[in-house]
The first five atom37 places (N, CA, C, CB, O) and aatype in JSON, in Angstrom:
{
  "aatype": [20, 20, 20, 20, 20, 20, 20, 20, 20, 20, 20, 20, 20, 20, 20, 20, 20, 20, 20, 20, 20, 20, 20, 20, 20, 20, 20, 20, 20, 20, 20, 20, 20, 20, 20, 20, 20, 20, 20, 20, 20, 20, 20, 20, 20, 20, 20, 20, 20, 20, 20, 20, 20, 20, 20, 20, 20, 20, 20, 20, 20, 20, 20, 20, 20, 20, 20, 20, 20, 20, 20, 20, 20, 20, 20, 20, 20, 20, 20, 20, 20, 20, 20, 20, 20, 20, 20, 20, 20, 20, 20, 20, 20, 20, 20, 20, 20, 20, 20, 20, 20, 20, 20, 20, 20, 20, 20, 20, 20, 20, 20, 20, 20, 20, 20, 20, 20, 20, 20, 20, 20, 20, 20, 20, 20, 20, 20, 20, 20, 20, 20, 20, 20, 20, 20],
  "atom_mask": [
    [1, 1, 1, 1, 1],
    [1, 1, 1, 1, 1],
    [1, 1, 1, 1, 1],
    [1, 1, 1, 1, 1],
    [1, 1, 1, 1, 1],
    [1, 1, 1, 1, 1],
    [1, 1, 1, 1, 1],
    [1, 1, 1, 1, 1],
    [1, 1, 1, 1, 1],
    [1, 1, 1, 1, 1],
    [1, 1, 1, 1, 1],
    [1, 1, 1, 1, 1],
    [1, 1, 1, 1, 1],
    [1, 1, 1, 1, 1],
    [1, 1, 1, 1, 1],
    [1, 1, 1, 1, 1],
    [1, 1, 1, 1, 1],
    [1, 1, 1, 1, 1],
    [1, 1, 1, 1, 1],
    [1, 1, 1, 1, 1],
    [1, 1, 1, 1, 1],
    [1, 1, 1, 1, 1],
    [1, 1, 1, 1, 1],
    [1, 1, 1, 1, 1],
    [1, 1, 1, 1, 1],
    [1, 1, 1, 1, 1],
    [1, 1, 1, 1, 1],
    [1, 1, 1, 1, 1],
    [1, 1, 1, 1, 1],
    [1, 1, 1, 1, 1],
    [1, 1, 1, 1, 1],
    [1, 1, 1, 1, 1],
    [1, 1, 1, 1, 1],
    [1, 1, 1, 1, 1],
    [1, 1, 1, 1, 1],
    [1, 1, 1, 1, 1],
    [1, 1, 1, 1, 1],
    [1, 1, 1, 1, 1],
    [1, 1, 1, 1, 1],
    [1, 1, 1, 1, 1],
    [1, 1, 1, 1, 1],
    [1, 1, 1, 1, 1],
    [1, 1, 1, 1, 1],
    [1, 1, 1, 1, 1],
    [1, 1, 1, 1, 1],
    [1, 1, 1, 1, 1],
    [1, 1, 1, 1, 1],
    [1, 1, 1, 1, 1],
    [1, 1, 1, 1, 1],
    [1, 1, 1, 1, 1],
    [1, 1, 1, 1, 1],
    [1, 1, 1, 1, 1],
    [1, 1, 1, 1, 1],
    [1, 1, 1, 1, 1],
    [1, 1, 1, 1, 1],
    [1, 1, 1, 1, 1],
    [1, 1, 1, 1, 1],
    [1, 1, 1, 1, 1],
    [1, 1, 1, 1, 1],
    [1, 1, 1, 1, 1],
    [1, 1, 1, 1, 1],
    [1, 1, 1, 1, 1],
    [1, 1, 1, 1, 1],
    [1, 1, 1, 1, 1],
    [1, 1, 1, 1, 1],
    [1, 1, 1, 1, 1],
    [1, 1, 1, 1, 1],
    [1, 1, 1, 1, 1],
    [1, 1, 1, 1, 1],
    [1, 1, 1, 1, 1],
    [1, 1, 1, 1, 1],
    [1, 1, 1, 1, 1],
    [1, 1, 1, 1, 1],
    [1, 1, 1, 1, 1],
    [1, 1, 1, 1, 1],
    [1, 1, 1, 1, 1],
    [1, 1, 1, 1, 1],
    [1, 1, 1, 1, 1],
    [1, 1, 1, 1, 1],
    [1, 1, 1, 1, 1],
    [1, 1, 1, 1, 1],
    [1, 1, 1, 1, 1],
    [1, 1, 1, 1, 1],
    [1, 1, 1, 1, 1],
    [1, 1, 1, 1, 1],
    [1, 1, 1, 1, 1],
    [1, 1, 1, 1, 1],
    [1, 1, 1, 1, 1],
    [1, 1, 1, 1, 1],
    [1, 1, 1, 1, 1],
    [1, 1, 1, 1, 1],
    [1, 1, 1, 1, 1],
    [1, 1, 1, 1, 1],
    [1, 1, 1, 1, 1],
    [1, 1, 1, 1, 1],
    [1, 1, 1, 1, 1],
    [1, 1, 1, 1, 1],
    [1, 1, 1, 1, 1],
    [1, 1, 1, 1, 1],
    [1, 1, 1, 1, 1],
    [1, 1, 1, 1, 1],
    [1, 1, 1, 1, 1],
    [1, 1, 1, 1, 1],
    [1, 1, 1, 1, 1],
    [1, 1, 1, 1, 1],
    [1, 1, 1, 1, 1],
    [1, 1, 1, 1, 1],
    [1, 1, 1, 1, 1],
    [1, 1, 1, 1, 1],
    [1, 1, 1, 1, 1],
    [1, 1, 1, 1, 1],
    [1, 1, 1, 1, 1],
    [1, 1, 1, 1, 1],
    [1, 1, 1, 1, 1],
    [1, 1, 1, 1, 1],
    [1, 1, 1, 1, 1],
    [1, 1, 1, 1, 1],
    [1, 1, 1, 1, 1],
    [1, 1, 1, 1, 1],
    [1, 1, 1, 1, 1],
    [1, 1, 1, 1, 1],
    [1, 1, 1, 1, 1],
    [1, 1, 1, 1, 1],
    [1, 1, 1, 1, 1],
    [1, 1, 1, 1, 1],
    [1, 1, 1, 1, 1],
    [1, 1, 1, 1, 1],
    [1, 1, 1, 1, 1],
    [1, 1, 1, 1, 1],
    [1, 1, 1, 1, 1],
    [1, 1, 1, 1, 1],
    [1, 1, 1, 1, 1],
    [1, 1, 1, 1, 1],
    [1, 1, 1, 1, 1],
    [1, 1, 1, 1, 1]
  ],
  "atom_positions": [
    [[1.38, 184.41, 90.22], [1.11, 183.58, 91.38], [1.11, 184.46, 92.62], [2.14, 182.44, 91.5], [1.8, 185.47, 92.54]],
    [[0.63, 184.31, 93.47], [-0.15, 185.14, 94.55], [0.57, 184.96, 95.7], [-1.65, 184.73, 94.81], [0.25, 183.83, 96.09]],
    [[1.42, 185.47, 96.52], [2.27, 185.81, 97.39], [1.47, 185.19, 98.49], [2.64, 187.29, 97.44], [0.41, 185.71, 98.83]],
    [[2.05, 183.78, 99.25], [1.13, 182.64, 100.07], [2.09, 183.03, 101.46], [1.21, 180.58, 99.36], [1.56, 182.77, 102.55]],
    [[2.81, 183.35, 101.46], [3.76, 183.63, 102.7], [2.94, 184.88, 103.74], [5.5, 184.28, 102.02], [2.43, 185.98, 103.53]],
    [[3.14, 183.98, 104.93], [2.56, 185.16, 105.94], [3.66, 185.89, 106.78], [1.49, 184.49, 107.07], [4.85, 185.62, 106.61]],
    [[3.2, 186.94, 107.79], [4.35, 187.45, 108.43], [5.42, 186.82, 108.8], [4.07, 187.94, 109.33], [6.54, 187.22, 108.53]],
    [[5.15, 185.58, 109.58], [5.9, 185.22, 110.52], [7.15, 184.69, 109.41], [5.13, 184.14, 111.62], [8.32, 185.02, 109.58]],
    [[6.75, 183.92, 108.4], [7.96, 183.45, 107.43], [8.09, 184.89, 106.96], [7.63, 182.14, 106.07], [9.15, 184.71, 106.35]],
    [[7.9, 185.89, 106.81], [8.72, 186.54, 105.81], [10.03, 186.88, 107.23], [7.73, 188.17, 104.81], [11.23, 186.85, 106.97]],
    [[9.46, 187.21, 108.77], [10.17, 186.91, 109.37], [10.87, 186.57, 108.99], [10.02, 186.53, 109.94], [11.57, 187.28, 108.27]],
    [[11.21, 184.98, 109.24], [12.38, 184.63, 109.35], [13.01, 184.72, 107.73], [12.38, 183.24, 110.11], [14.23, 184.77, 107.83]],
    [[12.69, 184.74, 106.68], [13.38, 185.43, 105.3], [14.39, 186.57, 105.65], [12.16, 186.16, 104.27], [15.53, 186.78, 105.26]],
    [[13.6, 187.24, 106.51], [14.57, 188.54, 106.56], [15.21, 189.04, 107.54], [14.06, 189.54, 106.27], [15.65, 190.14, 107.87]],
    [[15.13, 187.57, 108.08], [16.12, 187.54, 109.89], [15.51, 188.57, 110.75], [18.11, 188.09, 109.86], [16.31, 189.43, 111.13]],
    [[14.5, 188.66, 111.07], [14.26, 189.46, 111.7], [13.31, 188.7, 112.97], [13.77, 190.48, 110.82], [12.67, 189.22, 113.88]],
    [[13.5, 187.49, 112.66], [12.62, 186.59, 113.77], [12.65, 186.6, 114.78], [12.65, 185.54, 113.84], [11.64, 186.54, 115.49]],
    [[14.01, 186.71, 115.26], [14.64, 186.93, 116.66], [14.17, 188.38, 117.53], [16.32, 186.97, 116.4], [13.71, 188.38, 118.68]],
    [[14.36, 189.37, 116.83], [13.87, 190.94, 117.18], [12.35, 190.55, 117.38], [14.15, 192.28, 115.77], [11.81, 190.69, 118.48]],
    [[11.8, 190.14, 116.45], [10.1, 190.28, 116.69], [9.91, 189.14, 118.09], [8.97, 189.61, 114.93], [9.4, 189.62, 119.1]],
    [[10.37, 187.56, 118.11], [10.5, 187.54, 119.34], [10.71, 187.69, 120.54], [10.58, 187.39, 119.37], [10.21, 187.12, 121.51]],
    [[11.85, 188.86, 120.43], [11.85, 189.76, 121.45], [11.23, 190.86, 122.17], [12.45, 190.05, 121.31], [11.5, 191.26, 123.3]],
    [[10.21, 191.34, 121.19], [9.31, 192.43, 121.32], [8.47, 191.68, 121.92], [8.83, 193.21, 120.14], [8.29, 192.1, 123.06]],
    [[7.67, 190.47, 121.62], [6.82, 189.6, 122.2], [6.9, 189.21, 123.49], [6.83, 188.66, 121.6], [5.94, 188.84, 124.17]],
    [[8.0, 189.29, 123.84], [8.72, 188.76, 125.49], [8.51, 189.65, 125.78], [10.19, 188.29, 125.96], [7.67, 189.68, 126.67]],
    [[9.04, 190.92, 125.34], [8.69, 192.26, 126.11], [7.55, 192.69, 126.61], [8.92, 193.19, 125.48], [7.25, 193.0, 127.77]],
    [[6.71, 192.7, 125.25], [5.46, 193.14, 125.42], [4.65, 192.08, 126.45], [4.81, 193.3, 123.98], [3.79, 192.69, 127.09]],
    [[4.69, 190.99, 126.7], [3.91, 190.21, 126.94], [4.53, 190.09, 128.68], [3.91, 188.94, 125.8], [3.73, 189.53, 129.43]],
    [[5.96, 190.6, 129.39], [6.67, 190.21, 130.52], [5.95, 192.23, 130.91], [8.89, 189.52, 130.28], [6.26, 192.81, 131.96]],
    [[5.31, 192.7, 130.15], [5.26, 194.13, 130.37], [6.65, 195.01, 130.43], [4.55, 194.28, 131.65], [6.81, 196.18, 130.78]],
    [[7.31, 194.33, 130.1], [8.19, 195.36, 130.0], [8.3, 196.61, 128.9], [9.22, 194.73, 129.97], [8.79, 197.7, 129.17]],
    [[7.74, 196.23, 127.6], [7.39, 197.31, 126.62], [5.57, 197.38, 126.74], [8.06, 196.83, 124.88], [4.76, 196.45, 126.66]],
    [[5.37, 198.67, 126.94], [4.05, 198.7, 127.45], [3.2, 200.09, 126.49], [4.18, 198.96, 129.33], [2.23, 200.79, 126.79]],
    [[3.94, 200.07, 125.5], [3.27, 201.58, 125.03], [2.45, 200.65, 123.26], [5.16, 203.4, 124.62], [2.97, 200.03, 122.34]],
    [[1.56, 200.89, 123.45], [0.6, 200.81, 122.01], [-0.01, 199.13, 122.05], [1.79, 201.14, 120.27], [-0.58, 198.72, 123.07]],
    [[0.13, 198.5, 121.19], [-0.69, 197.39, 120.95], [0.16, 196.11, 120.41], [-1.8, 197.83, 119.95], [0.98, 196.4, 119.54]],
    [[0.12, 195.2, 120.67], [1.17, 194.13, 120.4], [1.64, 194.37, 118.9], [0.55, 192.55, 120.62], [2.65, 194.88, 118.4]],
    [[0.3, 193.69, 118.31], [0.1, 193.92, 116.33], [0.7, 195.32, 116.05], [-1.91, 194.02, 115.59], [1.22, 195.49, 114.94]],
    [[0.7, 196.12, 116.72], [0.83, 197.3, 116.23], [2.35, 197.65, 115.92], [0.21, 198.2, 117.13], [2.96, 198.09, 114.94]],
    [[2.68, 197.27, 117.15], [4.2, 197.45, 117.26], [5.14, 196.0, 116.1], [4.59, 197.25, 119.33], [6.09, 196.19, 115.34]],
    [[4.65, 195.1, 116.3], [4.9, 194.4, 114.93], [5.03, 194.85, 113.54], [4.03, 193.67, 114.77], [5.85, 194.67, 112.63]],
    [[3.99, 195.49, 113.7], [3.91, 196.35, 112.15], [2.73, 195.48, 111.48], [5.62, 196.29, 111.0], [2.64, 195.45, 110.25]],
    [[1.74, 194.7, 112.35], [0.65, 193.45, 111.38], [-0.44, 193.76, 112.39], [1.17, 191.31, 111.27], [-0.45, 194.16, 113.55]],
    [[-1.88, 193.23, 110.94], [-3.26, 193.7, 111.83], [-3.29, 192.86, 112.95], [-4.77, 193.55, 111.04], [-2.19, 192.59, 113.44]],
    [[-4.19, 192.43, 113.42], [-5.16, 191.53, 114.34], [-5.22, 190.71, 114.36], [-6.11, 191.48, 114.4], [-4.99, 189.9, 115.26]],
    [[-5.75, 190.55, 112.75], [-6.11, 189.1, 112.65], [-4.79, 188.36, 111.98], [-7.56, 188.91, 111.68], [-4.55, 187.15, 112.03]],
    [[-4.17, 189.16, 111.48], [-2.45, 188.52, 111.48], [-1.83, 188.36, 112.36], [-1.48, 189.12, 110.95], [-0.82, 187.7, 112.13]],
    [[-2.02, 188.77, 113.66], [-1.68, 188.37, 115.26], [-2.08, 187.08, 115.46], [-2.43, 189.24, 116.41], [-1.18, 186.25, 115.61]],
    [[-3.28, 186.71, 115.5], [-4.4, 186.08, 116.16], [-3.86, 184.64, 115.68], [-6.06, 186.61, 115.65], [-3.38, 183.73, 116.36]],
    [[-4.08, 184.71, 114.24], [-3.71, 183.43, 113.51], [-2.07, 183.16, 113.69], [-4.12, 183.59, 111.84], [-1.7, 182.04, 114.05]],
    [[-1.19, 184.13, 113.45], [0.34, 183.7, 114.13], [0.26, 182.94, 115.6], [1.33, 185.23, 114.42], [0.67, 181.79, 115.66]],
    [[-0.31, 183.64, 116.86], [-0.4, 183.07, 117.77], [-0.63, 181.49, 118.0], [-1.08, 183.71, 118.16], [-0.33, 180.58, 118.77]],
    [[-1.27, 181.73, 116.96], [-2.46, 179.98, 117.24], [-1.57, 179.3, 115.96], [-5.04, 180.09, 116.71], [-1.82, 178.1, 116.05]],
    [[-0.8, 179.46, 115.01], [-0.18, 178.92, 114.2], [1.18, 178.03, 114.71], [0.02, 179.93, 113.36], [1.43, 176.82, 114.72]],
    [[1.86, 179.14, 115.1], [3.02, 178.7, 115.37], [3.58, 178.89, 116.97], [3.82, 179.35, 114.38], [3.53, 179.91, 117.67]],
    [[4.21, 177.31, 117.36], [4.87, 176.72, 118.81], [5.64, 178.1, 119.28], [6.14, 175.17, 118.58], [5.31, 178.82, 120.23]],
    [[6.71, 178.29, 118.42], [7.06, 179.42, 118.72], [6.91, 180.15, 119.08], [7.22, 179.77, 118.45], [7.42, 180.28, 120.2]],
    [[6.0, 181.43, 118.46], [5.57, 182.52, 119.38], [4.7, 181.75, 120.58], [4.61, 183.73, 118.51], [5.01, 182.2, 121.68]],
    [[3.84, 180.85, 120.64], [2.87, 180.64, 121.75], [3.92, 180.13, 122.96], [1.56, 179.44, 121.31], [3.61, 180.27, 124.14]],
    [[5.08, 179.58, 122.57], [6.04, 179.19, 123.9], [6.33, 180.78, 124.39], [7.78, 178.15, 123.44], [5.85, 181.15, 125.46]],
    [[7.21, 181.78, 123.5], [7.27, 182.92, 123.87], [6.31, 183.51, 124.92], [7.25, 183.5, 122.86], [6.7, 183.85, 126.04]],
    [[4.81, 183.64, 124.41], [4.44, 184.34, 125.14], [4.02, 183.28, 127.14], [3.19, 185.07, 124.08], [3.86, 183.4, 128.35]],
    [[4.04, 182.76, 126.45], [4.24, 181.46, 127.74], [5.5, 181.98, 128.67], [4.77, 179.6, 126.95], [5.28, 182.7, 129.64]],
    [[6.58, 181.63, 128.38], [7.77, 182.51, 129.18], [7.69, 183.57, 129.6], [8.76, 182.77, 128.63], [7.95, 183.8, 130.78]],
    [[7.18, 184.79, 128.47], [7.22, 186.11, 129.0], [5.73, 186.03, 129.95], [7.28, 187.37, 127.64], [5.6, 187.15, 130.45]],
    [[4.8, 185.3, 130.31], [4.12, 185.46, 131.36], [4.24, 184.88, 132.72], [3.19, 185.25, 131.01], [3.49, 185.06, 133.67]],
    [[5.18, 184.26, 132.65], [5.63, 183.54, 133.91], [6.91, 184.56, 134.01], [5.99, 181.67, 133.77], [7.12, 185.0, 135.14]],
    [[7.49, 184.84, 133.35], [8.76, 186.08, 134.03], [8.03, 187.15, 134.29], [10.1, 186.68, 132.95], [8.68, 187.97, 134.94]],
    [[6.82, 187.52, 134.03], [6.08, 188.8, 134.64], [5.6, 188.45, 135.95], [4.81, 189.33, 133.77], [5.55, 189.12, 136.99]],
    [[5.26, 187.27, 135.7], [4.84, 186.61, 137.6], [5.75, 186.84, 138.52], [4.71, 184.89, 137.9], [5.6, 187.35, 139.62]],
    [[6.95, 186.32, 137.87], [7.91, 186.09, 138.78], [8.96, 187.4, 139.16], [8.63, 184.92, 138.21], [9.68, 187.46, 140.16]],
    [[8.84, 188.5, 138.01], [9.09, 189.64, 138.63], [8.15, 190.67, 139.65], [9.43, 190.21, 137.66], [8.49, 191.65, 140.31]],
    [[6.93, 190.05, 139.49], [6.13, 190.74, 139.98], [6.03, 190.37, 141.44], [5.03, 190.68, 139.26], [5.82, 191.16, 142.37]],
    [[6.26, 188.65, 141.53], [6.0, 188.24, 143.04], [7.49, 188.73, 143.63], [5.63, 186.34, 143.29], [7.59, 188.94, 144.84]],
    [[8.6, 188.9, 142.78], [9.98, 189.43, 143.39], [9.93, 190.89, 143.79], [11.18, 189.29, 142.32], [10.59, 191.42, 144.68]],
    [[8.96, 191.52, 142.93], [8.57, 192.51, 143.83], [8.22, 193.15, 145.04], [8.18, 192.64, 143.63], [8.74, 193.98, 145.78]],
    [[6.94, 192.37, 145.0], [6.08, 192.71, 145.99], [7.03, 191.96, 147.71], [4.3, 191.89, 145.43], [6.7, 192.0, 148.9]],
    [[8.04, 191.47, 147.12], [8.35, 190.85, 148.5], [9.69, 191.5, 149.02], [8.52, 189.16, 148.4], [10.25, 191.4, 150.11]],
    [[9.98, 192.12, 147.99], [10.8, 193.23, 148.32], [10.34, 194.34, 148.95], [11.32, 193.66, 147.35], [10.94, 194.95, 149.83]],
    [[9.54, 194.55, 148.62], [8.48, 195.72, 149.25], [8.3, 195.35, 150.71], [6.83, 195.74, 148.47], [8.75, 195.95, 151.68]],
    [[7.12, 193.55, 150.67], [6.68, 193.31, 151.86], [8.12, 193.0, 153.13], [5.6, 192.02, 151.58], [7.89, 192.97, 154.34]],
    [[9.36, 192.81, 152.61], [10.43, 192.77, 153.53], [11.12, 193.88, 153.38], [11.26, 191.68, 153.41], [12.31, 193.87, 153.08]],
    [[10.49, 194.86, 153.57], [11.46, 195.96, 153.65], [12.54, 196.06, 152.81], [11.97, 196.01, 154.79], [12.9, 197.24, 152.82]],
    [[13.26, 195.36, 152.04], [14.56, 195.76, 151.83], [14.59, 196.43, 151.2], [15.34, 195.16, 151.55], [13.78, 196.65, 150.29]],
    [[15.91, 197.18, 151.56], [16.3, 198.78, 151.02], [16.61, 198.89, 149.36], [17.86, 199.35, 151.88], [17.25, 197.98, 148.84]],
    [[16.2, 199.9, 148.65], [16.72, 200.27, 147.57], [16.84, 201.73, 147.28], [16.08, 199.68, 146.7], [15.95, 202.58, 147.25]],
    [[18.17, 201.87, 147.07], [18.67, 203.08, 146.88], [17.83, 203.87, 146.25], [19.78, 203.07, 146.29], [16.91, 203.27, 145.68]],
    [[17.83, 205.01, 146.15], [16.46, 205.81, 145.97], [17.19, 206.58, 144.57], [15.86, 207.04, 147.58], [16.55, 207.13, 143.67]],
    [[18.56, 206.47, 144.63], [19.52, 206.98, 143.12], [20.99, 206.55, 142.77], [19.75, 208.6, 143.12], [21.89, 206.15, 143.5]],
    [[20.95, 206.73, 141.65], [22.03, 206.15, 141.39], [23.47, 207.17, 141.43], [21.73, 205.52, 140.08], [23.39, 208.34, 141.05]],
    [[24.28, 206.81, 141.74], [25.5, 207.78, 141.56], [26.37, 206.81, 140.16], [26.62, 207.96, 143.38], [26.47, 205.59, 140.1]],
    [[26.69, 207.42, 139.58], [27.67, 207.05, 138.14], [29.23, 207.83, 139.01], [26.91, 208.22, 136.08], [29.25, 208.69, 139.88]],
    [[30.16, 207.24, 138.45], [31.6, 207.88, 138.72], [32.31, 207.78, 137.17], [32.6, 206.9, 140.06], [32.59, 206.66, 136.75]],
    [[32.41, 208.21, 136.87], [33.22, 208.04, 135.64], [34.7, 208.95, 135.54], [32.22, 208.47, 134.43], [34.8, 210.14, 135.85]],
    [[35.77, 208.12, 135.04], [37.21, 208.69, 134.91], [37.18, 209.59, 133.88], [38.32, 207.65, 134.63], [36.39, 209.11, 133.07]],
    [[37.61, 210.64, 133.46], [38.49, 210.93, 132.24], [39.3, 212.04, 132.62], [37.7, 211.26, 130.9], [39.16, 212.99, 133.4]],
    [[40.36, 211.57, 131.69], [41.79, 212.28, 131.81], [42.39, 212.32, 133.06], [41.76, 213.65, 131.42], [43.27, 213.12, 133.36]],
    [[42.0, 211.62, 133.67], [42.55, 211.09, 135.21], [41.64, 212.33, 136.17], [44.76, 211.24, 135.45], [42.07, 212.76, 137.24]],
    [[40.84, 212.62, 135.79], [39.99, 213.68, 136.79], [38.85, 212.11, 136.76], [39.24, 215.81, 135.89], [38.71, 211.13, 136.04]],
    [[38.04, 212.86, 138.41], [36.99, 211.36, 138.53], [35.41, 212.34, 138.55], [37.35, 210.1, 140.57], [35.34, 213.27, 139.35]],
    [[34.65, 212.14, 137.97], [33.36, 212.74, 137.53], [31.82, 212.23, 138.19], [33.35, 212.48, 136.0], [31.17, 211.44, 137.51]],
    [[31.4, 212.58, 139.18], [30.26, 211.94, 139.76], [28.9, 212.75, 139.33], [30.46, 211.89, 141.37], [28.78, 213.97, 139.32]],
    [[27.94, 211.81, 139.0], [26.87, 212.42, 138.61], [25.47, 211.58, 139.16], [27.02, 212.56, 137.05], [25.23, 210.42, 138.8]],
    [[24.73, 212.21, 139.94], [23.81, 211.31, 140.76], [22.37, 211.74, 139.66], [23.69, 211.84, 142.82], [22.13, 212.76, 139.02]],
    [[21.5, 210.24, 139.83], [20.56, 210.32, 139.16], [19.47, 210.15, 140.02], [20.64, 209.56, 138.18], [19.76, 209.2, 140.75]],
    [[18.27, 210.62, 140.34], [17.06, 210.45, 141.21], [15.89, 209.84, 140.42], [16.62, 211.84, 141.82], [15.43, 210.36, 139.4]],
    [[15.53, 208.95, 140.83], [14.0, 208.73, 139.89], [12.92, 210.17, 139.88], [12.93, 207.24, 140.77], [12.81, 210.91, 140.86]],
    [[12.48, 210.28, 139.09], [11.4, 211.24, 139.24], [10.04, 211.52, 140.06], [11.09, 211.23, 138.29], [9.51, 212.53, 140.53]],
    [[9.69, 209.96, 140.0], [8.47, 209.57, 140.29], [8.52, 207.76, 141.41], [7.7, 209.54, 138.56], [9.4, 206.9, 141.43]],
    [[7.58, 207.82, 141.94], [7.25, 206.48, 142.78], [7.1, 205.23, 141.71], [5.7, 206.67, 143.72], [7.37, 204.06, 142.02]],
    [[6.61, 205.64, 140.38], [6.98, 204.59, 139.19], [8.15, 204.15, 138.7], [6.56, 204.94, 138.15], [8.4, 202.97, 138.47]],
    [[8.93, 205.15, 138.52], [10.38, 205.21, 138.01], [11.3, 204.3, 138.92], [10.94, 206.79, 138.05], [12.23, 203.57, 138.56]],
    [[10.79, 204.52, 140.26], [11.32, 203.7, 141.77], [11.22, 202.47, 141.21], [10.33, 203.81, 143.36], [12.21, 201.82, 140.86]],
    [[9.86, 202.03, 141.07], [9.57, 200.8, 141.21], [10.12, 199.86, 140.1], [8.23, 200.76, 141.34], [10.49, 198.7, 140.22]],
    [[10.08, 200.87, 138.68], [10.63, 199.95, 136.95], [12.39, 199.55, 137.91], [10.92, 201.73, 134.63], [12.75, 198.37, 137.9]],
    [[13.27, 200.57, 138.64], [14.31, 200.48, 139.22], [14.26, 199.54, 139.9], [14.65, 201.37, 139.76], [15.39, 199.05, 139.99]],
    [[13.27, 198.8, 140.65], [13.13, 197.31, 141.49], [13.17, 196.17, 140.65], [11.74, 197.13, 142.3], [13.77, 195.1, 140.74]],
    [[12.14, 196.77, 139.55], [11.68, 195.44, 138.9], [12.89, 195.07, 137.86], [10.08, 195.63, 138.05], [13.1, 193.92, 137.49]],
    [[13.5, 195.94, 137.53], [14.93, 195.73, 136.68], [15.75, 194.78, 137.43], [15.86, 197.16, 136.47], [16.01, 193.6, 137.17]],
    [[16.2, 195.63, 138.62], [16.68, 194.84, 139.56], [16.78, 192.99, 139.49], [15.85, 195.31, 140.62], [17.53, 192.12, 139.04]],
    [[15.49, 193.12, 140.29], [15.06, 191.62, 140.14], [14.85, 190.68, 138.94], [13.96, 191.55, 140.65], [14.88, 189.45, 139.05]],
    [[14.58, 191.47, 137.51], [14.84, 191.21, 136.38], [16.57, 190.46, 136.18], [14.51, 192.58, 135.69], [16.95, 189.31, 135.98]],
    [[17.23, 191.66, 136.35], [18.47, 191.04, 136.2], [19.22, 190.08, 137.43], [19.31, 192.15, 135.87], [20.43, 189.89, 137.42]],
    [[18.48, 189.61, 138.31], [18.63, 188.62, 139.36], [18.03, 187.72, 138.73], [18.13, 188.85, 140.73], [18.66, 186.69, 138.99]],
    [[17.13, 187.45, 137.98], [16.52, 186.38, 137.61], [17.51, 185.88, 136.42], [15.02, 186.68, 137.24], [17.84, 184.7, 136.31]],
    [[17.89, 186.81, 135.66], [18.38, 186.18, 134.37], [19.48, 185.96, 134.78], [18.37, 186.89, 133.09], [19.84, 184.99, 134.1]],
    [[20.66, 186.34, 135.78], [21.82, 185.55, 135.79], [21.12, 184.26, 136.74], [23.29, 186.46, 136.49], [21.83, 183.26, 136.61]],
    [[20.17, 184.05, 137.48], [20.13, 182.7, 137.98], [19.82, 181.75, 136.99], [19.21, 182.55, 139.02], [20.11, 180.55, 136.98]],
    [[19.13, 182.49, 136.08], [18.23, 181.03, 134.62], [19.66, 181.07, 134.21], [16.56, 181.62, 132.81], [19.79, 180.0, 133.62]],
    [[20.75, 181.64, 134.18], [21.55, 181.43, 133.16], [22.44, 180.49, 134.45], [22.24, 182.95, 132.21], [22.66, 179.32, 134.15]],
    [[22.72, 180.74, 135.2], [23.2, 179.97, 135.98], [22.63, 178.23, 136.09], [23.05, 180.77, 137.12], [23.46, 177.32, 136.07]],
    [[21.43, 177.99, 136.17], [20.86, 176.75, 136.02], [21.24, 176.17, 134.54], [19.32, 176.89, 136.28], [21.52, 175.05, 134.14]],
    [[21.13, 177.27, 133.99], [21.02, 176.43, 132.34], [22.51, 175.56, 132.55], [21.09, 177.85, 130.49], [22.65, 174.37, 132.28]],
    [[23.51, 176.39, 133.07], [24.86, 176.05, 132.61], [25.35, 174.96, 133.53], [25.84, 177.3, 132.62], [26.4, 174.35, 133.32]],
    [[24.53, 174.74, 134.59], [25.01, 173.58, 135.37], [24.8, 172.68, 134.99], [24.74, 173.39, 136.41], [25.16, 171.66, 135.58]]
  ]
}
């Protein structure tokens, strides 16, 4: 008998549903941006195509992860358009053995700046959704 199961159930067979939904948020909020959705799944095209259009699931996913790309993106740009300041590096302090250890980090590049904004506002967004959820 002929193996009728497609990706997405072997997914969840092998618990791995959650991870692949996560890559999907990623990929789709841009935050993972290197190669091809299917690709990084580990499935062709047309095993994309038909998952998409199959199942609520992934299509809510990528629904979310395009409105959190909006919404980091418009948190961006208004950071930008109001000036406000962002540190240009990070300093770390770390203890050991009661000596105190500082080590400053610089972005490299005007990109590196900006993933440093959009994180930012990334993690402003997710403690507020988590904040709404819980009220």
């Amino acid at each position: 008998m002929a193996n009728t199961k497609d990706a997405y159930q072997k997914w969840i067979e092998t618990n791995v549903i959650d991870e692949k939904i996560k890559l999907i948020i990623d990929y789709y909020s841009y935050k993972e941006t290197k190669g091809l959705i299917y690709d990084l799944l580990g499935i062709g095209e047309s095993t994309w195509e038909r998952i998409k259009r199959k199942y609520p699931e992934v299509k809510e996913a990528i629904k979310k992860a395009k409105q959190l790309h909006e919404h980091l993106l418009l948190a961006s740009l208004t950071i930008r358009a109001t000036n406000q300041y962002v540190e240009e590096s990070q300093t770390f302090i770390e203890e050991v053995a009661g000596k105190t250890k500082k080590k400053l980090l610089k972005p490299k590049s005007i990109y590196q700046l900006m993933l440093v904004q959009v994180n930012i506002c990334y993690q402003n967004y997710m403690v507020r959704s988590t904040t709404i959820i819980l009220k």
